[in-house]
C-alpha positions in Angstrom: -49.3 67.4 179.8 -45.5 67.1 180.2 -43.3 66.9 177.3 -42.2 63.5 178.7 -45.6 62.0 178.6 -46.5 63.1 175.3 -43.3 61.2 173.9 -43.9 58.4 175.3 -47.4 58.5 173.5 -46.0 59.6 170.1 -43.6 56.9 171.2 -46.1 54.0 171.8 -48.5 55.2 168.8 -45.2 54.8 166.4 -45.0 51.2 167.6 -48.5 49.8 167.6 -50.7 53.1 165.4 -53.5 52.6 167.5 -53.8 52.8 171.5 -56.8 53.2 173.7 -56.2 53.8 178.0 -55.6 51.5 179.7 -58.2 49.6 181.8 -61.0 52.2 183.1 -58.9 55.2 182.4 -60.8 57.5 179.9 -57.9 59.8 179.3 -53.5 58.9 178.8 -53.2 61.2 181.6 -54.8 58.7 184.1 -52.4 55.6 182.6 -49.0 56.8 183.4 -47.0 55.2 186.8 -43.6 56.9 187.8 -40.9 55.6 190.3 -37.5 54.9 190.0 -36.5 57.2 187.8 -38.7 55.4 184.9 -41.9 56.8 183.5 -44.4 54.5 182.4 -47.3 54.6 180.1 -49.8 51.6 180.4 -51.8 51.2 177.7 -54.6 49.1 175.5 -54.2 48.1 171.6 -56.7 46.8 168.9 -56.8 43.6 170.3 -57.3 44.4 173.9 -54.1 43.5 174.9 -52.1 45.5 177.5 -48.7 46.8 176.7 -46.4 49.3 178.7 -43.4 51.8 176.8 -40.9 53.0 179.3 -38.5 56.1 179.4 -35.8 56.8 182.3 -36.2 60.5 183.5 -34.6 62.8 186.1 -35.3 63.3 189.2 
């Protein structure tokens, strides 16, 4: 996995400790969206809620 997407996971498990994929994804790999120059990591907490944690990267 890129270094970018394993930040924003570190990034994302700094700010809420415990995350779970996102809808049916079984792995982070299948929750991440790119465009625009963002990267974006969709993801579920404790309490089922959806959240997303951003990062600008190069293209």
């Amino acid at each position: 996995m890129p270094e970018e997407k394993k930040r924003l996971i570190e990034k994302a498990r700094k700010m809420y400790k415990k995350i779970y994929p996102c809808g049916k994804g079984k792995t982070f790999s299948e929750c991440f969206t790119e465009g625009n120059n963002h990267l974006l990591l969709w993801f579920n907490t404790e309490d089922d809620s959806t959240h997303i944690v951003k990062e600008i990267v190069n293209v």
